[in-house]
C-alpha positions in Angstrom: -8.7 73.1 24.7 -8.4 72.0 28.4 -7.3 68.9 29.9 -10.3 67.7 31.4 -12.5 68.6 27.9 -10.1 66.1 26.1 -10.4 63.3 28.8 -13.9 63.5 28.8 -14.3 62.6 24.8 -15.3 59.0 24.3 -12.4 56.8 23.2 -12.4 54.9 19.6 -10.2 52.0 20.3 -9.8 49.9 23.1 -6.8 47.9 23.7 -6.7 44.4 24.1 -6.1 42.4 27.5 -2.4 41.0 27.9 -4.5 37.4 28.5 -6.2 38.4 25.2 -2.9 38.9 23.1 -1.0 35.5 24.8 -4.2 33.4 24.0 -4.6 34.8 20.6 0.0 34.9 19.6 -0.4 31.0 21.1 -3.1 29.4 19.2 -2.0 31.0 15.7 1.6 29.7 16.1 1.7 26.2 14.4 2.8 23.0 17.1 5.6 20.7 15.5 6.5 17.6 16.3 10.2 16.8 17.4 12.7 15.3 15.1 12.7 12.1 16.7 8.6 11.7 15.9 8.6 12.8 12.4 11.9 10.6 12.3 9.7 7.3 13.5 6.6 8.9 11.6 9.4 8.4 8.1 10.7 4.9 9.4 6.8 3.4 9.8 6.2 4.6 6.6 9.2 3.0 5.1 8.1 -0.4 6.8 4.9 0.0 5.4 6.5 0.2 1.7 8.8 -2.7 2.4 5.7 -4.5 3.8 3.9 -4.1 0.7 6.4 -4.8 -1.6 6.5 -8.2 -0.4 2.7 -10.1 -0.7 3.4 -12.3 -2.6 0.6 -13.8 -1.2 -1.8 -11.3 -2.7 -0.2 -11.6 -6.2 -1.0 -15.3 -6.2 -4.7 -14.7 -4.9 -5.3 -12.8 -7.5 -3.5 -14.5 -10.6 -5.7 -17.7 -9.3 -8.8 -15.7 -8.8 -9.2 -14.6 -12.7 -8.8 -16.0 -16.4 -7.8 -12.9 -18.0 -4.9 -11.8 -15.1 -3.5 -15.4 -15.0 -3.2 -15.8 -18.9 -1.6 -12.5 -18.7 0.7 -13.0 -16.5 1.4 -16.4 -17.7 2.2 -14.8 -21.5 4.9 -12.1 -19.7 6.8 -14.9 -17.4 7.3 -17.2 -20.7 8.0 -14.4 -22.9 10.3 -12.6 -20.2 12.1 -15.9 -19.4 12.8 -16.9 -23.2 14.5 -13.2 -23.1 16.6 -13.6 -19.7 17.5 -17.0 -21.1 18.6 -16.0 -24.0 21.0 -13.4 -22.9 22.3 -15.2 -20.5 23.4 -17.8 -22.8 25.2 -14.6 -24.7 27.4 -13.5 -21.2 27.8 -17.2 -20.1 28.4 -19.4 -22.7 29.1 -17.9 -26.4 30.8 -14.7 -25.4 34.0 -16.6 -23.4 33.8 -19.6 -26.3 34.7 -16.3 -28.9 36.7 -14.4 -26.8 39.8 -15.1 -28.4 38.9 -16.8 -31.3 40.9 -15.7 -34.4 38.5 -16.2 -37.4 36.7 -13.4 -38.8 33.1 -15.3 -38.2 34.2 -16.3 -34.8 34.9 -13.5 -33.6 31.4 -11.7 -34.5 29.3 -14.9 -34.1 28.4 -12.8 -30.9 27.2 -9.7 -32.7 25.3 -11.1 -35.1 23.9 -13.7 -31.6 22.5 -9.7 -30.7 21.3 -8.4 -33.7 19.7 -11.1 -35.3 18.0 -12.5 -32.1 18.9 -11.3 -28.2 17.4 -7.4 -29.7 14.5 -8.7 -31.6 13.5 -11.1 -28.7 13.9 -8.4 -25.8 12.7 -5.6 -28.1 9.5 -7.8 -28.6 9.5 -9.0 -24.7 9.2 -5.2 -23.8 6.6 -4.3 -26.0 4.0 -7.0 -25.8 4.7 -6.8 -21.6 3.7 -3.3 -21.8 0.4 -4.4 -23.3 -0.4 -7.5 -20.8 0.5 -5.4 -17.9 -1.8 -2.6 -18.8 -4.7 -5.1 -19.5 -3.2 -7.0 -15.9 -3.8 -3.3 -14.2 -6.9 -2.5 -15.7 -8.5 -5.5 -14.9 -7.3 -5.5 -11.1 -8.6 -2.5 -10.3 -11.5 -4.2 -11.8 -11.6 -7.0 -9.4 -10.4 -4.9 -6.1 -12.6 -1.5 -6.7 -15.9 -3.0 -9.2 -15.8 -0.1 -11.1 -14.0 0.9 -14.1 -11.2 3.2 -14.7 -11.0 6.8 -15.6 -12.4 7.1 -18.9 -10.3 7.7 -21.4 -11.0 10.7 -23.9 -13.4 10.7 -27.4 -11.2 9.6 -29.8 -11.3 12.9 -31.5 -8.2 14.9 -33.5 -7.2 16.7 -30.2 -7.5 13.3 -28.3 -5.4 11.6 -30.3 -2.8 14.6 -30.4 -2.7 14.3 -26.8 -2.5 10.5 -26.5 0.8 10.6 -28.3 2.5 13.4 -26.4 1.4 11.3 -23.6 3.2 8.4 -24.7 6.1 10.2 -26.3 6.8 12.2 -22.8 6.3 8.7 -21.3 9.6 7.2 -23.1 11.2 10.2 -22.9 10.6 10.0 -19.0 11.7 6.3 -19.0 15.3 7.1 -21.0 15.6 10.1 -19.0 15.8 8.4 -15.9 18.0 6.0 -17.0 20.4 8.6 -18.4 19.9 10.1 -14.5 20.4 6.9 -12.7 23.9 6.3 -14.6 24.8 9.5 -14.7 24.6 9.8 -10.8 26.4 6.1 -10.9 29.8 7.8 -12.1 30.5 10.2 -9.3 33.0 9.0 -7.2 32.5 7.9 -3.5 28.5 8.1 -3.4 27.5 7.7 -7.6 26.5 3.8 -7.0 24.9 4.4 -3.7 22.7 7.9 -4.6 22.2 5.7 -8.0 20.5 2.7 -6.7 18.4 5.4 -4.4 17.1 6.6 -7.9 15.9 3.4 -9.0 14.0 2.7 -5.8 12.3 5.5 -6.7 12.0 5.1 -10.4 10.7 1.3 -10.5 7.6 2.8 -7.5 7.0 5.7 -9.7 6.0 2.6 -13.1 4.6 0.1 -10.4 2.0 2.8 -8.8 1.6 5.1 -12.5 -1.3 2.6 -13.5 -3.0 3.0 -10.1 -2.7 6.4 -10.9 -4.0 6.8 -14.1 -7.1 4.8 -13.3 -7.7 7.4 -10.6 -7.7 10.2 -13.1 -4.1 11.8 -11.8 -2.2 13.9 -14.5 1.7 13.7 -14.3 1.9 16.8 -12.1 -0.2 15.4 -9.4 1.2 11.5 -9.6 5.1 13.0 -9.0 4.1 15.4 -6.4 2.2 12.1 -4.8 5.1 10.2 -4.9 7.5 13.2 -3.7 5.4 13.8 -0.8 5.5 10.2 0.1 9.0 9.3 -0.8 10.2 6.9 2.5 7.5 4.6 1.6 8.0 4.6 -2.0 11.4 4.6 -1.3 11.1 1.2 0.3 8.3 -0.1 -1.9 10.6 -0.2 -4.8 13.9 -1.6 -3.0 13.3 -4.7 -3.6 12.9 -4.8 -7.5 15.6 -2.2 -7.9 17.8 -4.5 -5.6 17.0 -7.7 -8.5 17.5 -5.5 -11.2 21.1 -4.2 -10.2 23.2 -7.3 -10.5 23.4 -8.2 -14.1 24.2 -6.0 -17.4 21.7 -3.4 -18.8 20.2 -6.0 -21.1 19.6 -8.6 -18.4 18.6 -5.8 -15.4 15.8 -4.6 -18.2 14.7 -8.5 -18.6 14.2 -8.9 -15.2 12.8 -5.9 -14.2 9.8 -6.9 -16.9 9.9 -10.4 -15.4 8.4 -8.9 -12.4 6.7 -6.2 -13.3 3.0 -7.3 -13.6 4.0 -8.9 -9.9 4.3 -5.2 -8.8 1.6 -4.0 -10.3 -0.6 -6.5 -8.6 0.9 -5.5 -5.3 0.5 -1.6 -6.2 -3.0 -1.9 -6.9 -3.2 -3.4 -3.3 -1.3 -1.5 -1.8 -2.2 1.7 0.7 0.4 4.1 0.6 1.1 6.0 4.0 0.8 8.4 5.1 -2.9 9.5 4.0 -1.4 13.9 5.0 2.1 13.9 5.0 1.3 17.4 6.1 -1.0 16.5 8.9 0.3 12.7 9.9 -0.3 12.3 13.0 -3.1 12.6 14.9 -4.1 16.2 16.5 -4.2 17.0 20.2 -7.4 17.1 22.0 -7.4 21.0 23.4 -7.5 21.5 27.1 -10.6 24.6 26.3 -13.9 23.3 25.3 -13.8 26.5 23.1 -10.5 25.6 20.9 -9.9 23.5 18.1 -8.5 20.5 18.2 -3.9 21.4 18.3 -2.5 19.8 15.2 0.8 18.8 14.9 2.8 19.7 11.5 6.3 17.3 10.9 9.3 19.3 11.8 10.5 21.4 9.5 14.1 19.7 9.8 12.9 16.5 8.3 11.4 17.6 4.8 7.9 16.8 3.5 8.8 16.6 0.0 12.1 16.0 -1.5 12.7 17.1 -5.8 13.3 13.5 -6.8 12.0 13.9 -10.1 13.4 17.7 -11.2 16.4 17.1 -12.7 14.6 14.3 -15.0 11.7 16.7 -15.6 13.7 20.0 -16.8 15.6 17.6 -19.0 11.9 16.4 -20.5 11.0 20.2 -20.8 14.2 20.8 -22.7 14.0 18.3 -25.2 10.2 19.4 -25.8 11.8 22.5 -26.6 14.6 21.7 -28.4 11.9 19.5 -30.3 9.6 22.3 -31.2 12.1 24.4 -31.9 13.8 21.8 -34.7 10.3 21.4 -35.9 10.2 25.1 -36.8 7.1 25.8 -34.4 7.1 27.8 -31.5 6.1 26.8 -27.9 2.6 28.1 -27.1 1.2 28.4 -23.4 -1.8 26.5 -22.5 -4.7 28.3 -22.9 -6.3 28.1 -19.0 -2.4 28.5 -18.0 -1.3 31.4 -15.5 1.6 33.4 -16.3 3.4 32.2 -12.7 2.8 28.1 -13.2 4.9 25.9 -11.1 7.2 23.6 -12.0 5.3 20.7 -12.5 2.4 22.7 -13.7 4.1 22.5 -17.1 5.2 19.1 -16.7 1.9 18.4 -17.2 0.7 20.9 -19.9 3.8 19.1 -22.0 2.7 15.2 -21.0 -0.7 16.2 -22.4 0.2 17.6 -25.6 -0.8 21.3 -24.9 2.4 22.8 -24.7 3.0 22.3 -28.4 -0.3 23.1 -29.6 -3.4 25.2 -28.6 -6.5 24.3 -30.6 -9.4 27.0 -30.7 -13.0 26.4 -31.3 -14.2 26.2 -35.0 -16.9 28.2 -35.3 -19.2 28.9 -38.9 -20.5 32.0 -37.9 -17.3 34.0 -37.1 -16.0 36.1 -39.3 -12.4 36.6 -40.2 -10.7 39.8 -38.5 -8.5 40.5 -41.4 -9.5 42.6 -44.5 -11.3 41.2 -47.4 -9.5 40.5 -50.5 -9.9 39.9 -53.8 -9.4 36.1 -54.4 -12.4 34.4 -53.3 -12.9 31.6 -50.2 -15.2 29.2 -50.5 -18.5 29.8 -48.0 -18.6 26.7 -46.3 -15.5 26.1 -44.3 -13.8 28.9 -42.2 -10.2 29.5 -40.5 -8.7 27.1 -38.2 -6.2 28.2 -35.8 -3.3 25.8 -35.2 -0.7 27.1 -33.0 0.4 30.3 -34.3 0.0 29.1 -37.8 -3.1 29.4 -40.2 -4.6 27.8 -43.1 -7.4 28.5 -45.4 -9.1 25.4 -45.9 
């Protein structure tokens, strides 16, 4: 074949420009802001927590604005005050008058002070304020958004299995984290200090979980939320964590309730910031009428998200398993579950009930896939499925 044949055949494949390929490598490659502006960017959102965690002005607007709020409230401060006062009158005034007291009933006049009233009156305290502030939350968002909450389910067999998984994984969560917290308290030089971080964390994460619930977020997406978004939750909660950090366990718990339909208040009101932690600020106007607008990711030295919650969350998936497997059942998968789920996928598969149990459709027209036998089944109920287990009903 000659030379000038070949160059004469019609050529496939044309190659690009060189302004082609810089216009093309430049506009895919992501723009980043500098460690100073994503360092500001984390500051202003940090003043924006600390800002919110202090209108008081708004919790007083709205505990004088409605009936059912201010009797609320009013129930938790006298309740949660009889319950501060009555432990402090343990530490200050009956503990040192016993100290060294050498009669049998003098020296336990202040255990049986504990058992027979302080737990009684704090264990009560705790219980009703969970039920006030729930009612103080619900009827906020009431007030601030005229619309109700996110329905909760039928009250059906499955939805009331997963209501108490729910609640279950919610105390488990709460003593979890305040194993964590003093548990990171004991290691020398920076336990107090990488403590007390926690617990700004931990007291945003129960002011801001009944926003979240009344927007419909499962526990996956309310810790990812709060992860992505941790310098203003971070600040939002320093001020209650800084209260509740002075006294003993007994009185820090107290207080905390004390304040806690306060917070709320303020949560509900609140507008956490950024709105994209992966998109926060605001893009560049491009210099071609034909581009996009350039937008400007945080540095990647600065992280979006920090893993405040894993430690406490693999220690909740443990003791589901250890759970199930002391309960003689094994752990089944969710049904709509994927074989590679996240991390916090199965948080959430656990917090509503469907890690334990997987409930399949009853149906009268389906016919068992096992062989027929001998002893007879009665027509008119089939075979439910429970887990891995099965019953002839």
């Amino acid at each position: 074949m000659s030379v000038s044949h070949y160059a004469s055949r019609p050529q496939s494949f044309q190659y690009p420009s060189p302004q082609a390929v810089k216009m093309s490598s430049r506009d895919s490659y992501p723009t980043f802001l500098s460690v100073q502006e994503s360092a500001l960017l984390q500051l202003t959102w940090a003043w924006r927590g600390l800002y919110d965690s202090f209108r008081w002005n708004t919790v007083v607007t709205t505990v004088a604005s409605d009936a059912e709020i201010r009797a609320n409230v009013y129930k938790s401060l006298l309740l949660n005050s009889l319950s501060l006062l009555s432990i402090y009158v343990f530490d200050l005034l009956l503990q040192p008058l016993v100290r060294d007291q050498q009669k049998w009933f003098h020296r336990n006049i202040g255990w049986f002070y504990q058992v027979l009233w302080l737990l009684p009156v704090v264990g009560m305290s705790l219980y009703l304020n969970g039920t006030w502030c729930t009612t103080i939350a619900k009827r906020t968002y009431l007030l601030q958004h005229g619309g109700r909450p996110a329905p909760s389910p039928a009250t059906t067999y499955t939805g009331m299995l997963k209501a108490i998984a729910t609640s279950a994984y919610r105390v488990v969560m709460v003593c979890t984290s305040v194993v964590v917290s003093f548990a990171m308290s004991r290691v020398p030089v920076i336990g107090l200090t990488g403590s007390f971080i926690f617990l700004c964390w931990v007291d945003s994460y129960y002011c801001f979980e009944f926003v979240w619930i009344s927007r419909g977020l499962s526990l996956s997406r309310r810790i990812r939320h709060l992860e992505e978004h941790w310098a203003y939750y971070f600040a939002f909660g320093l001020p209650s964590a800084a209260l509740c950090t002075w006294g003993t366990g007994l009185a820090n718990a107290a207080l905390f309730a004390l304040i806690f339909p306060s917070y709320i208040i303020m949560a509900m009101h609140a507008r956490p910031a950024p709105m994209d932690p992966y998109n926060p600020a605001p893009p560049i106007p491009s210099s071609r009428p034909e581009q996009n607008d350039i937008i400007r990711h945080p540095s990647p030295f600065i992280p979006i998200r920090l893993p405040i919650f894993a430690v406490v969350i693999w220690i909740n998936d443990a003791i589901v398993r250890v759970l199930n497997f002391i309960g003689g059942r094994p752990i089944v998968r969710h049904r709509e579950a994927a074989r590679g789920r996240s991390f916090s996928d199965s948080t959430e598969s656990a917090e509503d009930g469907s890690v334990q149990m997987e409930m399949k459709p009853y149906s009268r027209s389906s016919t068992p896939s096992q062989p027929s036998s001998s002893k007879p089944v009665r027509a008119t109920s089939g075979r439910i499925n429970i887990g891995t287990r099965r019953k002839l009903d």
